[in-house]
N, C-alpha and C positions, 0 to 999 in steps of 0.2 A: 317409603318415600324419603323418609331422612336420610336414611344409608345412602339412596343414590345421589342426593345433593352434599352428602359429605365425600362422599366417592368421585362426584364431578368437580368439588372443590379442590381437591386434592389431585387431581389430576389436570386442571387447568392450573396451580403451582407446579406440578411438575416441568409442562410444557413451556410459563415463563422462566425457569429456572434454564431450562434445557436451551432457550432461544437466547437468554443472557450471555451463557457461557458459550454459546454458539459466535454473537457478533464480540465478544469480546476476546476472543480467540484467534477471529479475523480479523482486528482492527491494530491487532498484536504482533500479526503477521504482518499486515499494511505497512505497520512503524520498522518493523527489519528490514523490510524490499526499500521501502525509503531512504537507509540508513545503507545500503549495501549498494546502490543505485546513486548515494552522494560522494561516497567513496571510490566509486567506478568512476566518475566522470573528474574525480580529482587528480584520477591517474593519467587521464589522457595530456596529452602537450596541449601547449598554449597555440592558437593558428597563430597568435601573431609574430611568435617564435620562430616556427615553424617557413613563413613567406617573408621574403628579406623582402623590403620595399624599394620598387624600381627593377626588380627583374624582370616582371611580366606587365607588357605593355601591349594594348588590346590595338594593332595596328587596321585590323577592318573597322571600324567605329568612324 
């Protein structure tokens, strides 16, 4: 009886161990896609660079 409560104990630490280093793994990854995704959107041009103002006049309206 004791063996299997030490056996369940120790196997219920494994599984939080195993689920810690599972979400902190992902959340490590989360921070690079972030980080790689702030950088991508720094590369694009500015729209307002981009559209001189007064060229496009919406003449149907």
């Amino acid at each position: 009886m004791m063996e299997s409560i030490a056996s369940m104990a120790m196997d219920m630490s494994a599984a939080n161990f195993a689920t810690n280093y599972s979400i902190s793994v992902t959340k490590k990854m989360m921070d690079t896609q972030e980080l790689a995704a702030q950088e991508l959107l720094n590369m694009l041009p500015d729209q307002a660079a981009m559209v001189p103002k007064g060229d496009f006049i919406d003449v149907y309206a």
